[in-house]
Each structure stands twice: as structure tokens, then as C-alpha cells.
C-alpha positions in Angstrom: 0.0 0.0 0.0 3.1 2.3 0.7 4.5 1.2 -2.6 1.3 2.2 -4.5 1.4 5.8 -2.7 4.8 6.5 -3.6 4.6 5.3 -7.1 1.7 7.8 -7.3 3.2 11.0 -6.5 6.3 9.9 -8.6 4.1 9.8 -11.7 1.7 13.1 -10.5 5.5 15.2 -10.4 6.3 13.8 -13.3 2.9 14.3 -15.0 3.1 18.0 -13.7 6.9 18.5 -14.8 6.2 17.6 -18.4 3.3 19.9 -18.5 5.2 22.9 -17.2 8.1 22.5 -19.7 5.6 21.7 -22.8 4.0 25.2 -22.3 7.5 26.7 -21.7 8.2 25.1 -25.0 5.5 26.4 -26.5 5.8 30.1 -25.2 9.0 30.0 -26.7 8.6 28.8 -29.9 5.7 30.9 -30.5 7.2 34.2 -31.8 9.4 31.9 -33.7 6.6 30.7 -35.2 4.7 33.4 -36.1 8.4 35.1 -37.2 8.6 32.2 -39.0 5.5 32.6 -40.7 6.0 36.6 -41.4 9.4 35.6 -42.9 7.2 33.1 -45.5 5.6 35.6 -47.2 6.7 36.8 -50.0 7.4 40.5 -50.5 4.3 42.3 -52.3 5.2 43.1 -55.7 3.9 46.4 -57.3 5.5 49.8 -58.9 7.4 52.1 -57.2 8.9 55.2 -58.2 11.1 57.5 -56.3 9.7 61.0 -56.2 11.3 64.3 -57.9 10.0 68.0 -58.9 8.7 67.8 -62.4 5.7 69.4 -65.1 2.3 67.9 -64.7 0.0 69.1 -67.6 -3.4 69.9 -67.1 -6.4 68.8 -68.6 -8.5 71.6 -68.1 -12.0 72.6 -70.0 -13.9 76.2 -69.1 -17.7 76.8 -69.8 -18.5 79.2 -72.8 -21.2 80.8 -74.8 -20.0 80.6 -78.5 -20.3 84.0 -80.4 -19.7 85.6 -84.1 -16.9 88.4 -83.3 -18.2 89.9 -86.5 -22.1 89.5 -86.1 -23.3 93.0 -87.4 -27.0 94.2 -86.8 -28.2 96.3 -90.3 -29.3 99.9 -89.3 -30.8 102.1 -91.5 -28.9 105.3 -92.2 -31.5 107.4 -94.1 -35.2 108.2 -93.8 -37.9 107.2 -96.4 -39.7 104.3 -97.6 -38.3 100.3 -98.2 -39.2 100.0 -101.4 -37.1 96.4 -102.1 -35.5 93.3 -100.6 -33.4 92.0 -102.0 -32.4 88.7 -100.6 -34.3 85.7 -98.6 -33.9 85.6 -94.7 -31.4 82.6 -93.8 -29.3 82.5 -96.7 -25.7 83.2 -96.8 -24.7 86.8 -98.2 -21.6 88.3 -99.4 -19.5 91.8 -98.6 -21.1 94.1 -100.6 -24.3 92.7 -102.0 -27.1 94.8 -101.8 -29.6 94.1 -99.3 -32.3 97.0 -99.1 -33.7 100.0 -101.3 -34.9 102.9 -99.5 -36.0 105.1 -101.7 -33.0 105.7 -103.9 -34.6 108.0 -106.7 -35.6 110.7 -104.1 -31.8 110.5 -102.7 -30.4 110.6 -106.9 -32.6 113.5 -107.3 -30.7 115.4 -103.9 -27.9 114.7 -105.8 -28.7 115.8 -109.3 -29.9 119.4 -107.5 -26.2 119.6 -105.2 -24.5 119.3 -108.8 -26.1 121.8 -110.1 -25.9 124.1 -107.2 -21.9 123.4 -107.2 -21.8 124.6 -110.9 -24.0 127.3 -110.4 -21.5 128.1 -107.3 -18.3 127.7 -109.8 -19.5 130.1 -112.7 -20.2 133.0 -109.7 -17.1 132.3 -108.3 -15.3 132.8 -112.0 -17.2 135.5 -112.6 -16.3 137.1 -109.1 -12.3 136.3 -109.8 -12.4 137.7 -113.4 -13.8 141.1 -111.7 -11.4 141.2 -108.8 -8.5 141.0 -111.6 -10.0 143.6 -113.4 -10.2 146.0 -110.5 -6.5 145.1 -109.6 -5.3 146.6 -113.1 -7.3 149.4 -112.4 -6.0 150.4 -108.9 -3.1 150.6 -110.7 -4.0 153.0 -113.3 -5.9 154.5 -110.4 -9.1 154.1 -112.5 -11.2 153.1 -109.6 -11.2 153.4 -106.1 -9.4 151.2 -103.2 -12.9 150.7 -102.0 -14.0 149.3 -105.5 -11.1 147.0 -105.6 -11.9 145.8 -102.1 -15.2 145.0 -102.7 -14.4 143.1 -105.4 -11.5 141.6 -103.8 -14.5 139.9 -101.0 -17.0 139.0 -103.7 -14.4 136.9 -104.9 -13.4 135.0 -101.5 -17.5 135.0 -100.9 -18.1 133.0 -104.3 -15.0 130.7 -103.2 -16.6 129.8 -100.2 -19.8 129.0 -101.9 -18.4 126.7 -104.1 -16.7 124.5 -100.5 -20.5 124.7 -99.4 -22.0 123.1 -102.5 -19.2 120.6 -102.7 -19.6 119.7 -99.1 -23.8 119.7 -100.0 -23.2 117.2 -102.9 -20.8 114.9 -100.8 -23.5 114.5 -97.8 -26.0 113.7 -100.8 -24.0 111.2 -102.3 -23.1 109.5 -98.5 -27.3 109.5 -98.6 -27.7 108.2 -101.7 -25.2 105.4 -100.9 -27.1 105.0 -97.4 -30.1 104.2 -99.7 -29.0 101.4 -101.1 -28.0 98.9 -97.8 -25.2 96.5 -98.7 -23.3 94.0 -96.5 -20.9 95.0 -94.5 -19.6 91.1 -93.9 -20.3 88.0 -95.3 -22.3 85.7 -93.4 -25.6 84.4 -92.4 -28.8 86.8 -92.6 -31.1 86.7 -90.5 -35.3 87.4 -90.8 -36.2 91.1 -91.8 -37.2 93.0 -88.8 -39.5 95.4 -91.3 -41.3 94.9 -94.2 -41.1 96.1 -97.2 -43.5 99.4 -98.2 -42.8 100.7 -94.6 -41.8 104.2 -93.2 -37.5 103.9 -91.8 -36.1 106.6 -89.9 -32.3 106.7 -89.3 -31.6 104.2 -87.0 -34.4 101.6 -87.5 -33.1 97.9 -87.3 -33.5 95.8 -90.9 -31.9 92.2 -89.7 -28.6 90.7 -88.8 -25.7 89.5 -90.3 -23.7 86.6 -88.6 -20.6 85.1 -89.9 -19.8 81.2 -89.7 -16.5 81.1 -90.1 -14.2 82.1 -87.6 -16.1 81.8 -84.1 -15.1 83.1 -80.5 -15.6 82.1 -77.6 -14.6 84.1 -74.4 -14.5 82.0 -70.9 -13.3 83.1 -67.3 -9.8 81.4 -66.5 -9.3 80.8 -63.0 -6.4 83.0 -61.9 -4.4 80.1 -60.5 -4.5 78.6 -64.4 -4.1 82.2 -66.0 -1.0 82.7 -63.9 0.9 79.0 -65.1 -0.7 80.2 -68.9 1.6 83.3 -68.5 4.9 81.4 -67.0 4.3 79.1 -69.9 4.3 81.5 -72.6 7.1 83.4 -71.6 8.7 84.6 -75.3 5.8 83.0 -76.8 2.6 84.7 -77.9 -0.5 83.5 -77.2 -1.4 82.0 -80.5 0.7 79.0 -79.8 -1.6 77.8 -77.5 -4.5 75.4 -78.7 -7.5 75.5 -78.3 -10.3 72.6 -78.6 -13.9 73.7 -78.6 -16.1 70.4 -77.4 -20.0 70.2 -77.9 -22.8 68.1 -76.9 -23.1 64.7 -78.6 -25.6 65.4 -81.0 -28.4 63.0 -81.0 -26.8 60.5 -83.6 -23.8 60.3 -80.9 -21.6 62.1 -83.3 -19.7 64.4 -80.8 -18.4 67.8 -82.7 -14.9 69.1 -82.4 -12.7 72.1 -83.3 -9.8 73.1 -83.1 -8.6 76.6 -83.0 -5.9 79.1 -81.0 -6.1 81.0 -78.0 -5.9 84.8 -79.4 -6.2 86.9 -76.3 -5.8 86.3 -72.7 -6.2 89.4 -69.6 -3.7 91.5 -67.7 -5.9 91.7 -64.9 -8.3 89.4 -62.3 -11.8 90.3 -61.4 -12.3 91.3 -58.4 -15.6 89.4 -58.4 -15.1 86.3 -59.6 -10.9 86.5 -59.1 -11.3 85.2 -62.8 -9.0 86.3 -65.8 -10.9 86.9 -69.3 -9.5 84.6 -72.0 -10.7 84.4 -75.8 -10.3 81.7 -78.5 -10.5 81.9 -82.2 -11.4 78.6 -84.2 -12.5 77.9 -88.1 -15.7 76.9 -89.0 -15.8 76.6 -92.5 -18.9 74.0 -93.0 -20.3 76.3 -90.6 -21.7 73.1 -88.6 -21.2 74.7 -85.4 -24.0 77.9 -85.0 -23.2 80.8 -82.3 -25.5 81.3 -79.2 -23.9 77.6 -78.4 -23.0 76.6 -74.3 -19.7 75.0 -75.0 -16.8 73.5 -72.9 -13.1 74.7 -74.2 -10.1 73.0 -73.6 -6.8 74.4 -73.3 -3.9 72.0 -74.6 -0.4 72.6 -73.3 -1.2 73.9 -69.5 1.0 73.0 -67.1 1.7 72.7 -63.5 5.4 73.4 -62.8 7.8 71.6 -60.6 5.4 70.1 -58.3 5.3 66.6 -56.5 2.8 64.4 -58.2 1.5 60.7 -58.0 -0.4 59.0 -60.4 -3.9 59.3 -58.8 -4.9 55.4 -57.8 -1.8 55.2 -55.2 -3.7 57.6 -53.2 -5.6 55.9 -50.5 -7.8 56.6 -47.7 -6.3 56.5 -43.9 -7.9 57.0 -40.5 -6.0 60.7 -40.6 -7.6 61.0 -44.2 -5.8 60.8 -47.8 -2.3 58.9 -47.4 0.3 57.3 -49.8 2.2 54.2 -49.0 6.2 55.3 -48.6 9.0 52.4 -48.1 11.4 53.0 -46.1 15.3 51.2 -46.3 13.9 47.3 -46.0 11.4 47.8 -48.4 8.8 48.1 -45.6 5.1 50.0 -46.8 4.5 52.5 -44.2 1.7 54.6 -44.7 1.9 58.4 -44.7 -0.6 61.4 -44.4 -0.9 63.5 -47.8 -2.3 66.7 -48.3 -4.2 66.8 -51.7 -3.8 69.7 -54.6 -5.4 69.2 -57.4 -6.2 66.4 -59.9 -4.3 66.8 -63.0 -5.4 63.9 -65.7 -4.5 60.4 -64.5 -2.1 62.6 -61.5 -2.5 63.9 -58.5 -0.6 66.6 -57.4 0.7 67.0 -53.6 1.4 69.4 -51.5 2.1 68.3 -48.4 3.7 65.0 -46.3 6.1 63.7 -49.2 9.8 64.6 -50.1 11.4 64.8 -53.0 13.5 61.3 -53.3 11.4 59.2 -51.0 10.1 55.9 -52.6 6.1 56.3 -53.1 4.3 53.2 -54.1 2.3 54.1 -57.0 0.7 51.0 -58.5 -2.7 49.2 -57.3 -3.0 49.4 -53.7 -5.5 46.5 -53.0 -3.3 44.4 -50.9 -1.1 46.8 -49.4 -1.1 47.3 -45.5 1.5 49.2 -43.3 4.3 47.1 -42.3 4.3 44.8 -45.3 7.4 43.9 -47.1 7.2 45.0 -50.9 9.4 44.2 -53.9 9.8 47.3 -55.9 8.7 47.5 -59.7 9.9 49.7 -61.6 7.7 52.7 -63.0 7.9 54.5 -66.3 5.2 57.1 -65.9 2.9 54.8 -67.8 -0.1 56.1 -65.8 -2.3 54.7 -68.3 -0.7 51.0 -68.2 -0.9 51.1 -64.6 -4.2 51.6 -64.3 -5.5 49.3 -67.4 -3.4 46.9 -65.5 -5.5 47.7 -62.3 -8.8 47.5 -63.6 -7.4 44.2 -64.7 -6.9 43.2 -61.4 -10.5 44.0 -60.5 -12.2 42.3 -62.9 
């Protein structure tokens, strides 16, 4: 019975002993083995690039009302009655062509009546010199008085300046008679007659409007921000060398309309209102396809941001302390940091805060990524398009 007892405890110590040193064991090797397991996985692959100052361009488009810089609204110049038209509303006119009658014979007879008056005015005035030479010759022979001579000295400067009157009368009535007949000033569209024809004009009544096709303008607000890169970019350069892309509205058939054309003026000062600078394109349209009065986008091509810190815009992600970027430090390790956001610039997005130049930003897909992970490195050729088709590809 003794024997039994002892042979108990032995085996309870031992039971107890090889517990204890089993959960040692296993406190120890437990790191190891979770070390062990971090160590297994492989190192993430996906792009890096190391950061530096550089020129983002913009893709930038500004709302606009199309216009015709050469639209001209037909005033009548003279009084009377419109006797003709002489073209249909809607169709295309040229420089020059005559448009309206009003009244011409009245306005030929004005003129008939000045040209005689400026003859009539001529012969006095010969007349008037023939007798102040003849007076001359006789002061000399002291025939007739200073006082004659005189007098027929001023009835020669008096005829002389009634010849500059009827010249002066016949030129206003030929600048009527011209006003009579209303031609085009521009070639372009014409729009319906605003009167009728066997109505009283006055000077000053509106007949229609004339709109040229071919160029168009379009003036749009640049924000100041933009206007002032525009301006560091054309240094030396005039503003003609900038492009311009007009986009419309799909039409209903889907086919979208496009032109191109050249920024030709751009303002010296910002609004105090709208701290907006004026800007104006010109562009061709020589099917005329495109009709003013149009809301249209345009599109700047060759804006720039310069020497900012940009990352292609899908290796921005979303933190508990907002937008952050995933920057590796020596061993490759992901660590996230906090960004602060400028603005979007195509595929890019431009930063301006929380990165350095020359630190390693990862800047392909980030599903995957975590802080702390190991990544292998891939190198990036500012391909932000094959990045991101290779992205989407992921996804789907």
C-alpha cells in the first residue's frame, strides 16, 4: 500500500513536470513561429517610383457661350420708304451685295440738285475772280477806287466759299444716296427682316442681322491660378501658340463635334468678383456646322503645373487621418503616410504636403497593401495609363 502511494506521487510530479516545460516550450517557440511565418511571405510586388519636382500638364476645360466676333446688326442710315429686298432671310450673303432700297430716286434726285448748285456756285465764283482782276489793273491806273477793288476783292473770297459749301452739299448727298441702297458689311448668315417692305425707316431703325460662320469666339473666365501657369508658360511666346479645342454636346446621332482653333487673347488683370481672368479663342468653321449662341466646354492644350510633387492618382488611398500614400522605407517596408491633396491633374494627382522629394512612393494598385508589409519594388515608367489598365485588370 506504501509502494502504490509513492509510485503515485512519482508519476503526479512527473505528469506536472512535463506539462510545465511543454508550455514553456511552447511560449518559446511561438514568436518563432509566427516570425517564422511573417518571414514566408513573399514581399508584395507592385510599382514604385522615387519621387522628384517635375511638369504635370493639365487637362483643363472652361464653360462658354459661343459668339460671331463679326455678327453686325443692319441699321438704317437714311429716312424714307423700303421699297425692295433684295435677298431671302437665312441665306448666306456676301461683302457688298445689296440688301435693301430705300427710296433711292428721291436720294439721286438730292444729288442731281447739289451738282447743279456746285456749278452754279463755280461760274459765280469765275465771274467774281475775273472782276477782282480787273479792279487790280485798275487800282493801278488809279481808275477806280481802293474801295471798289476791295469789294471786289470779298465778292471773290465769298463766291469761293460758296463753291466748298456746295461741294460739301453734294458729298453728304451722295453719302445719302449710298445710305439708300443697304449693302453688307460682312459676309455671313442673314437673319429674318425685322420690317417689311412698303414701310416708313427713320435713321436708325433695325432691318436684320448679319452673322458670320467662319471664324467663331468664344470668351471664358480662367481661374487666376491657371491664367498665372498660362503666363509662366508663354514666356517669349505669344499667345497663339496655345491650342485651343472647342467640345460640344453629342448630338443625338452620338456624333460628338470638335474644333480646333488658337487661343488669341488672354487678360492682364483678375476680377475682383469672380478672381477670374478673361481669356478668348478663335477657331475655323468653315462647314459652318457649329451655329453661335452655343453653351460649350473649351479646352486648353499645353497647361502645365510646374515643378510640383505628383503621384499617379490610384496610389492615393484613404487613412484613419484622411488621404495617405504608402512610402518604403530602407527594408522595403510600406509605411503609410498622411498627404495633403492639390489638385487632380489627368491620371495625377498633385501633392502638397507630407512627401519629399527622393522618398520611394508606391504608385501602382494598392489593394493588398497594409503598413508594415514587405514589398518588392517594380519599376515605373510614368505609364499612368498601363498602370491603371493593369488595375482595372486586377478587379475584374
Amino acid at each position: 500500500m506504501k509502494i502504490k502511494i509513492r509510485f503515485g506521487r512519482a508519476c503526479l510530479f512527473a505528469l506536472i513536470s512535463a506539462l510545465f516545460l511543454a508550455g514553456c516550450s511552447q511560449n518559446e517557440d511561438s514568436p518563432q513561429a509566427e516570425e517564422g511565418g511573417s518571414q514566408e511571405r513573399p514581399p508584395h510586388p507592385v510599382e514604385v517610383s522615387e519621387l522628384r519636382r517635375q511638369d504635370i500638364r493639365l487637362e483643363r476645360s472652361y464653360p462658354s457661350l459661343l459668339r460671331s466676333d463679326s455678327e453686325v446688326t443692319l441699321v438704317a442710315r437714311v429716312a424714307g420708304t423700303l421699297e425692295e429686298r433684295h435677298f431671302e432671310a437665312g441665306q448666306m450673303v456676301e461683302k457688298g451685295e445689296r440688301l435693301y432700297s430705300i427710296e433711292p430716286d428721291v436720294y439721286q434726285a438730292a444729288v442731281n440738285q447739289r451738282e447743279a448748285d456746285l456749278q452754279s456756285a463755280r461760274a459765280e465764283l469765275f465771274r467774281a475772280e475775273r472782276d477782282a482782276e480787273r479792279f487790280e489793273r485798275l487800282l493801278g491806273q488809279n481808275s477806280v477806287s481802293r474801295q471798289q477793288y476791295d469789294q471786289a476783292t470779298a465778292d471773290a473770297r465769298v463766291a469761293k466759299a460758296s463753291v466748298a459749301q456746295a461741294e460739301a452739299a453734294l458729298a453728304s448727298a451722295r453719302i445719302d444716296l449710298n445710305y439708300a441702297e443697304v449693302t453688307a458689311p460682312v459676309s455671313g448668315l442673314i437673319s429674318l427682316s425685322e420690317v417689311n417692305v412698303g414701310n416708313l425707316v427713320s435713321s436708325g431703325t433695325e432691318l436684320a442681322t448679319i452673322t458670320p460662320l467662319d471664324p467663331l469666339e468664344v470668351r471664358f473666365q480662367l481661374p487666376q491660378k491657371d491664367a498665372a501657369e498660362l503666363r509662366r508658360q508663354l514666356k517669349g511666346q505669344s499667345v497663339e501658340s496655345i491650342t485651343a479645342r472647342l467640345e460640344l454636346p453629342a448630338s443625338p446621332d452620338g456624333d460628338a463635334v470638335s474644333l480646333e482653333g488658337r487661343l488669341d487673347f488672354l487678360g492682364s488683370r483678375v476680377s475682383n468678383n469672380t478672381s477670374t481672368v478673361q481669356a478668348s479663342a478663335a477657331f475655323e468653321n468653315p462647314d459652318g456646322a457649329v451655329l453661335p449662341g452655343q453653351f460649350v466646354r473649351v479646352s486648353l492644350e499645353g497647361l502645365k503645373r510646374y515643378d510640383v510633387l505628383a503621384v499617379p492618382e490610384i496610389a492615393v488611398g484613404q487613412g484613419l487621418m484622411g488621404p495617405q500614400v504608402f512610402v518604403l522605407d530602407e527594408d522595403d517596408v510600406a509605411r503609410a503616410r498622411p498627404v495633403d491633396l492639390a489638385e487632380v491633374a489627368g491620371p495625377w494627382q498633385i501633392l502638397e504636403g507630407g512627401v519629399e522629394p527622393g522618398e520611394r512612393v508606391v504608385v501602382g494598385d494598392l489593394a493588398g497593401i497594409e503598413a508594415g508589409m514587405t514589398i518588392k519594388p517594380l519599376p515605373f515608367d510614368d505609364d499612368v495609363e498601363a498602370v491603371v489598365e493593369e488595375a482595372e485588370g486586377d478587379d475584374s
